[in-house]
DSSP file (Angstrom, degrees, kcal/mol; ACC not computed):
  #  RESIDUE AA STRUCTURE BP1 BP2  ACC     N-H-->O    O-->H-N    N-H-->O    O-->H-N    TCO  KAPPA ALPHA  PHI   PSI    X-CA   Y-CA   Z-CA
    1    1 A X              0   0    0      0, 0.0     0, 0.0     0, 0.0     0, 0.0   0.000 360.0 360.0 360.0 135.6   83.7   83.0   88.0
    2    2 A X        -     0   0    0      1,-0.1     3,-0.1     3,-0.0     2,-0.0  -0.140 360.0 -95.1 -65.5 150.9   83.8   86.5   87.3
    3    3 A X        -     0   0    0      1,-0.1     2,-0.2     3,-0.0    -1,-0.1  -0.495  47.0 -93.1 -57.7 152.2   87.6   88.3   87.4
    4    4 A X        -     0   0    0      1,-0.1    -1,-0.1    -2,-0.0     2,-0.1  -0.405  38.5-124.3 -55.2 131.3   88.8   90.0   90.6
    5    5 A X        -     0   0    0     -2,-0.2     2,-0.5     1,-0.1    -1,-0.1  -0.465  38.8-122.5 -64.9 137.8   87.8   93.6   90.2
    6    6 A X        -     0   0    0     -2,-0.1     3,-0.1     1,-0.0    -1,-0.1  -0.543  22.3-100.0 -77.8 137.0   91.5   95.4   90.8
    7    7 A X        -     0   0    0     -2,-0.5     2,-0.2     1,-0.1     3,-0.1  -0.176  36.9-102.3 -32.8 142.8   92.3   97.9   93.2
    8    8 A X        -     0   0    0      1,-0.2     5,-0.4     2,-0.0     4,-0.1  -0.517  51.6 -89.3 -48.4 128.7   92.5  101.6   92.5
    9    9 A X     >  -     0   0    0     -2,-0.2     4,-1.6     1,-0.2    -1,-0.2  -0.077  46.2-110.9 -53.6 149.1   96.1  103.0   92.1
   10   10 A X  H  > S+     0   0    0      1,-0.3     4,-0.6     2,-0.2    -1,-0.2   0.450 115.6  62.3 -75.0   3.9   97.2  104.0   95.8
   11   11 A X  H  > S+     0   0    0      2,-0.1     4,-0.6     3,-0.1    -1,-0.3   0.256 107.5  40.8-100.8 -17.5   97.2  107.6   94.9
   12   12 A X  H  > S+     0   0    0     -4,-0.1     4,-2.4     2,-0.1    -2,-0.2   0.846 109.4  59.7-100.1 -28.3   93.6  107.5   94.2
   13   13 A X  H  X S+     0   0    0     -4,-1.6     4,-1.3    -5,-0.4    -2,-0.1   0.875 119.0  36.3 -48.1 -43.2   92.8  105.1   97.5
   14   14 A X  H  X S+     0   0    0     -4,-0.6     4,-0.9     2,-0.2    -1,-0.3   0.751 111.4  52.6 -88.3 -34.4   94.3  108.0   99.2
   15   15 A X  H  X S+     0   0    0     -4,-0.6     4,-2.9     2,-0.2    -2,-0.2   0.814 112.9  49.7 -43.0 -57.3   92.9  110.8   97.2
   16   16 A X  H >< S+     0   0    0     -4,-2.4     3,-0.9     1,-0.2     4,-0.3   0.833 120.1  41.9 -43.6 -99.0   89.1  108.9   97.8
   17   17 A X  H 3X S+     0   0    0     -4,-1.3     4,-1.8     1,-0.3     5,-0.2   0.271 102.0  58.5  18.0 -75.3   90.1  108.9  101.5
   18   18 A X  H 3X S+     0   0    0     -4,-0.9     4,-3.2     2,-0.3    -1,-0.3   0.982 116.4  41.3 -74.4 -71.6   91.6  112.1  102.1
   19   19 A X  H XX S+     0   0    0     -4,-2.9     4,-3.8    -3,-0.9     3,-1.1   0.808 108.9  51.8 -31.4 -73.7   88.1  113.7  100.8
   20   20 A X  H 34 S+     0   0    0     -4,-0.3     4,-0.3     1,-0.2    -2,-0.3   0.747 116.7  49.6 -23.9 -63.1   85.5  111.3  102.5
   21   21 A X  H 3<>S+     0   0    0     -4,-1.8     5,-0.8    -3,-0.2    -1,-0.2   0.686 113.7  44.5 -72.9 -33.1   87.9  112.4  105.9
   22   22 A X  H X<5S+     0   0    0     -4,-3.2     3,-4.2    -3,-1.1     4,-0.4   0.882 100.7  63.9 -75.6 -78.9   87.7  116.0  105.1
   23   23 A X  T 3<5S+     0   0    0     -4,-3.8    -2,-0.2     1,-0.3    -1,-0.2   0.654 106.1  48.0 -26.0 -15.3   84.2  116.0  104.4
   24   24 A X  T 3 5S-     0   0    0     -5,-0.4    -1,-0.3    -4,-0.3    -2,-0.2   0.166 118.5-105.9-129.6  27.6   83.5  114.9  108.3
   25   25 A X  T < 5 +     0   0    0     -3,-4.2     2,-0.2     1,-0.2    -3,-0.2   0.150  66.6 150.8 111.1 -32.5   85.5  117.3  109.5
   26   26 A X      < -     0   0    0     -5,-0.8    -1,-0.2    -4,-0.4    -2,-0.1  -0.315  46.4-107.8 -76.5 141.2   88.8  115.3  110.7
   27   27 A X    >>  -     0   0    0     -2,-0.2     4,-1.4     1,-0.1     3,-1.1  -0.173  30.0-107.6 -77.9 157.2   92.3  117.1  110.6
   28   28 A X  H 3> S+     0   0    0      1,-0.2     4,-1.7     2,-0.2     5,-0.3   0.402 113.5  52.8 -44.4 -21.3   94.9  116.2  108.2
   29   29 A X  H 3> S+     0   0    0      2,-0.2     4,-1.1     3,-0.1    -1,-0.2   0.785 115.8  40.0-108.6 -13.1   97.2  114.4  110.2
   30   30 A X  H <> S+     0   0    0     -3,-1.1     4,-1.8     2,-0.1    -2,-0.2   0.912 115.7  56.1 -61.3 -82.1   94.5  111.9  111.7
   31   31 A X  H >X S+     0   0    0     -4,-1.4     3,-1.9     1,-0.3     4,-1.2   0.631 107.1  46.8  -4.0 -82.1   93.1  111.9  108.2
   32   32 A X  H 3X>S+     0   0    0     -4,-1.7     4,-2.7     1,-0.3     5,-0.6   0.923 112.9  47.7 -24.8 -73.2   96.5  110.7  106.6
   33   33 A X  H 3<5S+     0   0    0     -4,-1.1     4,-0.4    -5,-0.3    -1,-0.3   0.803 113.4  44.7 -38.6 -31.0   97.2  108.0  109.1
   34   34 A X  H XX5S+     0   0    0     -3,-1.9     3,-0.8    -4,-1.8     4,-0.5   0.951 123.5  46.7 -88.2 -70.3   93.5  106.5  108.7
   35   35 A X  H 3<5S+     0   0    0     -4,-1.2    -2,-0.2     1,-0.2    -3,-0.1   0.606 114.0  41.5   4.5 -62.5   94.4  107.2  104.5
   36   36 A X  T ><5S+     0   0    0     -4,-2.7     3,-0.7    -5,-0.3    -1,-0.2   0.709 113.4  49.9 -90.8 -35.3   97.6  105.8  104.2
   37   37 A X  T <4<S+     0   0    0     -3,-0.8    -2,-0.2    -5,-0.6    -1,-0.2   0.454 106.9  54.1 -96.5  -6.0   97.2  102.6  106.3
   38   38 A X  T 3< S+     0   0    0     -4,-0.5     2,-0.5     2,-0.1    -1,-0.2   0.384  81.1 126.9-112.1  23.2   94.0  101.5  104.7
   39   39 A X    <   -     0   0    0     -3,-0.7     2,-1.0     1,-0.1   -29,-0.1  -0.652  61.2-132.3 -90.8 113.1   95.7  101.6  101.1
   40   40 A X        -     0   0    0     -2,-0.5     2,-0.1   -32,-0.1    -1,-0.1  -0.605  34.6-149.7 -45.5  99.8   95.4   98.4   99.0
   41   41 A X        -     0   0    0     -2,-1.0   -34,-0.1     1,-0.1     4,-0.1  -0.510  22.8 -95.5 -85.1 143.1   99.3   97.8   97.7
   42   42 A X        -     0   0    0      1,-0.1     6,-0.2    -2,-0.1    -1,-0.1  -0.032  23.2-129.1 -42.5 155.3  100.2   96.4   95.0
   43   43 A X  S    S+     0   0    0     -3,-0.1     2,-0.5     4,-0.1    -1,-0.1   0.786  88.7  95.9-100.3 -12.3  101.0   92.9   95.6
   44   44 A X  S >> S-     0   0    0      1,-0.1     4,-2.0     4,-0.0     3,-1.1  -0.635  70.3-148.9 -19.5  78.4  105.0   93.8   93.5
   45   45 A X  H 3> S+     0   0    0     -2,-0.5     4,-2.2     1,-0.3     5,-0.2   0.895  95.7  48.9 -57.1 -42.6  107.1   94.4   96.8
   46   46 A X  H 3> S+     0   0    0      2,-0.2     4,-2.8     3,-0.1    -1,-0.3   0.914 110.0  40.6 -50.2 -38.4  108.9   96.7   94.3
   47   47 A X  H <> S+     0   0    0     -3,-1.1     4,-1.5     2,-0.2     5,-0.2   0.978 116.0  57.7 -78.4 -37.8  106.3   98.5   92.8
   48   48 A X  H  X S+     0   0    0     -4,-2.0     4,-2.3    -6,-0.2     5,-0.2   0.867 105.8  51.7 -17.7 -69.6  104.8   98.6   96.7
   49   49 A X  H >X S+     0   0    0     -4,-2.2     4,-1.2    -5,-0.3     3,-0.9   0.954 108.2  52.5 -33.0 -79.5  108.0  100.3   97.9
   50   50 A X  H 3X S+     0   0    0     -4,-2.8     4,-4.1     1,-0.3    -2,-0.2   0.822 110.0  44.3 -33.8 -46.1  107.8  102.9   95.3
   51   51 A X  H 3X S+     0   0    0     -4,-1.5     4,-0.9     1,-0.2    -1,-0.3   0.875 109.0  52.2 -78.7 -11.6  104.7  103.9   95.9
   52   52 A X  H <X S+     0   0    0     -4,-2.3     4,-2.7    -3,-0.9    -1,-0.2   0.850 108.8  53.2 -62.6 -42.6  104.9  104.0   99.3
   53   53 A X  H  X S+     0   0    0     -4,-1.2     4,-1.7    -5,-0.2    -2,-0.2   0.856 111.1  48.7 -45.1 -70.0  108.0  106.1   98.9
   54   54 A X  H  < S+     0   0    0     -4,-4.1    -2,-0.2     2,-0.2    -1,-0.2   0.129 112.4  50.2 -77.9   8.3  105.9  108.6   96.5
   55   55 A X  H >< S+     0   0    0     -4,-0.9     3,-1.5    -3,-0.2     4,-0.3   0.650 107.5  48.4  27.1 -94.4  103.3  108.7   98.9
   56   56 A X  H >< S+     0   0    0     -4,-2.7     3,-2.2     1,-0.3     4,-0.2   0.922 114.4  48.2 -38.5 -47.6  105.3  109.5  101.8
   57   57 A X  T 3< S+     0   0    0     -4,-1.7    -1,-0.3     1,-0.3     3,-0.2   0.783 106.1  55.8 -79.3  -6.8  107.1  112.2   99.9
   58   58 A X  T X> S+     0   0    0     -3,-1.5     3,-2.8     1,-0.1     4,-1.4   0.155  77.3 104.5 -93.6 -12.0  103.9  113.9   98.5
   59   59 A X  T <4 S+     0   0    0     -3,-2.2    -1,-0.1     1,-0.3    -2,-0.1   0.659  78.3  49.8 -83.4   8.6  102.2  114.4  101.9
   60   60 A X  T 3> S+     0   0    0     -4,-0.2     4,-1.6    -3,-0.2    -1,-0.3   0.627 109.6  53.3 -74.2 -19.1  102.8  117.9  102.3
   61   61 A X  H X> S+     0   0    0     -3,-2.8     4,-1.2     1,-0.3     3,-1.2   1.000 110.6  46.7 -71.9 -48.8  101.4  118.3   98.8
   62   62 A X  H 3X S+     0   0    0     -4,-1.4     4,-1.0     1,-0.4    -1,-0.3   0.584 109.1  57.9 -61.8 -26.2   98.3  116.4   99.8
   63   63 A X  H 3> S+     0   0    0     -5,-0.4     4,-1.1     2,-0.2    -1,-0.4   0.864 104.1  49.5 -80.5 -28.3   98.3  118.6  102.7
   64   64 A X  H X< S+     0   0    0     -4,-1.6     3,-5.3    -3,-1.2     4,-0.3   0.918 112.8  46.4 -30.1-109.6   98.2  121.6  100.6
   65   65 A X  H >< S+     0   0    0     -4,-1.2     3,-1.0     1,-0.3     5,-0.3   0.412 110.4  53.6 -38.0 -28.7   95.4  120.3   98.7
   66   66 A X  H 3< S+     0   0    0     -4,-1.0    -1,-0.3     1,-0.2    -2,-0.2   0.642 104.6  51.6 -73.5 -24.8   93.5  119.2  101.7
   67   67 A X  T << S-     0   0    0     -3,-5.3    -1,-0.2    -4,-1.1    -2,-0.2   0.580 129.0-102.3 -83.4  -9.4   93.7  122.5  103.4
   68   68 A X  S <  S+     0   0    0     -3,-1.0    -3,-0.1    -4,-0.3    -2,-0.1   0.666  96.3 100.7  77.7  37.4   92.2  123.9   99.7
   69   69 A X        +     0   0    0     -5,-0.2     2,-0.3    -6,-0.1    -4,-0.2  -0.198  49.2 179.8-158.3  79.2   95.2  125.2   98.4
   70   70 A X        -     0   0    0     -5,-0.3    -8,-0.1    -6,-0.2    -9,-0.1  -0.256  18.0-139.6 -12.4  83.7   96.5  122.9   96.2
   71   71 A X    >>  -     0   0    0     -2,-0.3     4,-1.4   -10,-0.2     3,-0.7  -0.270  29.6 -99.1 -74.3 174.2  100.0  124.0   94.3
   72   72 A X  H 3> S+     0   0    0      1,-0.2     4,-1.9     2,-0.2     5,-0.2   0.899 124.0  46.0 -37.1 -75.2  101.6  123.8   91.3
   73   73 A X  H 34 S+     0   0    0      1,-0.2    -1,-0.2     2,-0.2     5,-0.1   0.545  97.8  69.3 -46.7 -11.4  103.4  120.9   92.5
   74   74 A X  H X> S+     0   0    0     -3,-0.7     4,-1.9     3,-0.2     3,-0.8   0.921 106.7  36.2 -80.1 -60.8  100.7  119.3   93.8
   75   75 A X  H 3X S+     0   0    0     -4,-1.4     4,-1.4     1,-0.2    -2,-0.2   0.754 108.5  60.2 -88.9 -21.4   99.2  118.6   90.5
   76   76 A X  H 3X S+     0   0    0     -4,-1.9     4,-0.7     2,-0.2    -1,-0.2   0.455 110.0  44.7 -79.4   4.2  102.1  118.0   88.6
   77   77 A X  H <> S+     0   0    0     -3,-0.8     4,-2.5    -5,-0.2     5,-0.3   0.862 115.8  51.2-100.3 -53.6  102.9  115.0   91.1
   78   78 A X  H  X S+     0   0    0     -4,-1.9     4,-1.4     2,-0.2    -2,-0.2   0.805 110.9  41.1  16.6 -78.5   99.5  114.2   90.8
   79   79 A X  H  X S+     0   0    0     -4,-1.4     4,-0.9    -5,-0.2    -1,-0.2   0.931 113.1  57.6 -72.0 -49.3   99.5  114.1   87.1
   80   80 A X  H >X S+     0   0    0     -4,-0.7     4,-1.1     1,-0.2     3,-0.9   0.894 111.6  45.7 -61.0 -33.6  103.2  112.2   87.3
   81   81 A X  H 3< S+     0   0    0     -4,-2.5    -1,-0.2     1,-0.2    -2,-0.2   0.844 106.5  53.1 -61.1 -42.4  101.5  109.4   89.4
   82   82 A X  H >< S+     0   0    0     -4,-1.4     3,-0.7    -5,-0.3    10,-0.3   0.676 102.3  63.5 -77.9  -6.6   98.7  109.2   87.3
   83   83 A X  H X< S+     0   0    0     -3,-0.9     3,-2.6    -4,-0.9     4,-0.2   0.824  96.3  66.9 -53.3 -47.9  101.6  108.7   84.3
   84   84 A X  T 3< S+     0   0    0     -4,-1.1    -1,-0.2     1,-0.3    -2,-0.2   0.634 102.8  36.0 -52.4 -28.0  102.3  105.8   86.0
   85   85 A X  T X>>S+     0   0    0     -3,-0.7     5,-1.3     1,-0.2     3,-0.9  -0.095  73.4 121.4-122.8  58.5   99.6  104.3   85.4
   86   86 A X  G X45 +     0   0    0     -3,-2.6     3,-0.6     2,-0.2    -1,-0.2   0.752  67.9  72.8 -73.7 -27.2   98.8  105.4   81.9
   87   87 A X  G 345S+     0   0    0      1,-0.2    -1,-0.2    -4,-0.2    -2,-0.1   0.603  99.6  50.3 -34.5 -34.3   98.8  101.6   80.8
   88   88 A X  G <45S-     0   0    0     -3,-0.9    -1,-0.2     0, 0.0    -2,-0.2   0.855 122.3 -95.9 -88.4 -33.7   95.7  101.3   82.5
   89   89 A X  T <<5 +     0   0    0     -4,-0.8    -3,-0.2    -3,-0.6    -2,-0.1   0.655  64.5 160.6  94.2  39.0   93.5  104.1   81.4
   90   90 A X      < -     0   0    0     -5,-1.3    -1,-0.1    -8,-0.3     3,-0.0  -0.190  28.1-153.7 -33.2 160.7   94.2  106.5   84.3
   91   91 A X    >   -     0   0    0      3,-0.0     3,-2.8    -2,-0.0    -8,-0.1  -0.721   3.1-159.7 -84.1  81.8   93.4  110.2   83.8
   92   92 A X  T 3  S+     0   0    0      1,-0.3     3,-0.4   -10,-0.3   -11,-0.1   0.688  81.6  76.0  -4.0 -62.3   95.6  112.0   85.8
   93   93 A X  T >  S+     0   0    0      1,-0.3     2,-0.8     2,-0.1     3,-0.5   0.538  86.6  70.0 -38.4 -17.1   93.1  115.3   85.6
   94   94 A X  T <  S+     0   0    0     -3,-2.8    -1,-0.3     1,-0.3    -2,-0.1  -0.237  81.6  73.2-129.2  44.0   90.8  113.4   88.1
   95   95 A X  T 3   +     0   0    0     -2,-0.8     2,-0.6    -3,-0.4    -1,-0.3   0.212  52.2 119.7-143.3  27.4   92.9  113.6   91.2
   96   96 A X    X   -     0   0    0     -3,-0.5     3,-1.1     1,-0.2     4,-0.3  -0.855  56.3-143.0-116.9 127.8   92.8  116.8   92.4
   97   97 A X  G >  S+     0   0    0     -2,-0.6     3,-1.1     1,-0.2     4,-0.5   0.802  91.1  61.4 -65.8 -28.4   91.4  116.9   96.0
   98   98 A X  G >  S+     0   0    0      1,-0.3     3,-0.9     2,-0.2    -1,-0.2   0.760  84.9  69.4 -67.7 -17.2   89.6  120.2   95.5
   99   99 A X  G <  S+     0   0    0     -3,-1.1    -1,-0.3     1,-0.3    -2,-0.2   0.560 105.2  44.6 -96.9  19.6   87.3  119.4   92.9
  100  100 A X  G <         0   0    0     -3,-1.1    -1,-0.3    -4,-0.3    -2,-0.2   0.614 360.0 360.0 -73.3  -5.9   85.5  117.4   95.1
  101  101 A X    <         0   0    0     -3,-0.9    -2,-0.1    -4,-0.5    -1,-0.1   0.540 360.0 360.0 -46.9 360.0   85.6  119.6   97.6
């Protein structure tokens, strides 16, 4: 039997999301909720917390970026989330909601 494939870190679940939601048109604060609540968590009630935490506190950035203007901060929280999972073979660079726009 094959391994389980793993989830995508919840800052890319949400990142995926957040586009796909834009792309048909539905405002950011539906958009989040539908986002945020469909996020596979780690199954680590710590690491779960955290992210949940850094999540929560990022959603203005995310709103930024979702309205298509993106800050400074925005991508260096971004980039620090994708640090997080550097173990893994993240690349940070690939998480910024405009360049799928």
């Amino acid at each position: 039997m094959p391994p389980k494939p793993r989830n995508e870190p919840p800052h890319v679940q949400v990142r995926v999301a957040l586009i796909r939601l834009r792309t048909l048109g539905v405002e950011f604060d539906d958009a989040w909720e539908v986002a945020f609540g469909a996020i596979k968590w780690p199954y680590d009630t710590n690491q779960k917390r955290q992210w949940r935490t850094a999540l929560a506190d990022a959603r203005e950035e995310f709103y930024a970026a979702y309205e298509g203007r993106p800050s400074r901060v925005c991508e260096c929280a971004l980039a620090l989330m994708g640090a997080l999972e550097d173990r893994e073979g993240v690349d940070p660079n690939d998480y910024e909601l405009r360049a799928a726009a």
